[in-house]
N, C-alpha and C positions, 0 to 999 in steps of 0.2 A: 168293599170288604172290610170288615173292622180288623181288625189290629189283635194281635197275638194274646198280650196284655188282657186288653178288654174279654176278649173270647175264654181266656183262663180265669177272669175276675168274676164274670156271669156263671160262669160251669161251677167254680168253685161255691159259688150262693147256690145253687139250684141242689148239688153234691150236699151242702148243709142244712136245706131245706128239709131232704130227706131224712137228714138225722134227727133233724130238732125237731121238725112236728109235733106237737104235742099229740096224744089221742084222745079227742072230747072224751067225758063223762057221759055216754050216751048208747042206747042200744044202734046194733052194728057201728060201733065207732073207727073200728080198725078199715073198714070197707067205707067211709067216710074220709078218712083218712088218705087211701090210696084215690078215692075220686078228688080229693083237693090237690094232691102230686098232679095227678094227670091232668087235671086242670090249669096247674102252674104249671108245667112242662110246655103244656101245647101251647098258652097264650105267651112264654115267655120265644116260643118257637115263631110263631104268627106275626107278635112283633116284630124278631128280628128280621123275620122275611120282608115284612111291609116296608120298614125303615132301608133295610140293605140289601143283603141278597140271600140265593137258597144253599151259596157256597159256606157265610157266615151263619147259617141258621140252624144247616147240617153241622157243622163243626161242634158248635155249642149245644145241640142235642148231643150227638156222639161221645165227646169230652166230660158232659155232665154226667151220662148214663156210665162210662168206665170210672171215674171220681166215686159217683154213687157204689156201685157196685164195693172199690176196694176200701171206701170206706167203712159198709157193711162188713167185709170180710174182717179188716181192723175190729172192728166194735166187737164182734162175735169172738175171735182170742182174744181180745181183750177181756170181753167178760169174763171168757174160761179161767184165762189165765188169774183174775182176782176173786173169784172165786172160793171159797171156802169149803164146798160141798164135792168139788172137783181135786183132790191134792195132786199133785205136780207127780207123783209115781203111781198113779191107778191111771193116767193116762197113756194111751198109747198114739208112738208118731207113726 
């Protein structure tokens, strides 16, 4: 079983993988895009099974997909909130 540390250092790259991606210049690039995640998700998964176990492999799935996720949600107020076309009282909580 790998180690806390480790399992949070992997999730944490995989969590910024999904942000950083660029989107080629390319017809359906968005849908290019999601097939390279899921590409790096599963071989990043595969690995850790082959090397450790399915206890480290699920963790580091699991951990990366909630990282991803509330990063996304971050990124999405974040946008709103700097925003310009959104002012701070035309929104509603």
């Amino acid at each position: 079983m790998l180690n806390n540390l480790l399992i949070f250092a992997v999730s944490s790259l995989l969590a910024l993988a999904t942000l950083g991606l660029p989107v080629p210049k390319m017809h359906g690039g968005k849908e290019f895009r999601v097939v390279v995640l899921i590409a790096l998700y599963l071989t990043t998964v595969l690995v850790t099974l082959w090397f450790f176990n399915a206890r480290s492999a699920l963790a580091i799935l699991e951990f990366s997909l909630a990282l991803s996720g509330l990063s996304k949600l971050i990124a999405i107020n974040f946008g709103l909130v700097q925003s310009a076309r959104y002012p701070k009282h035309h929104r509603c909580y």
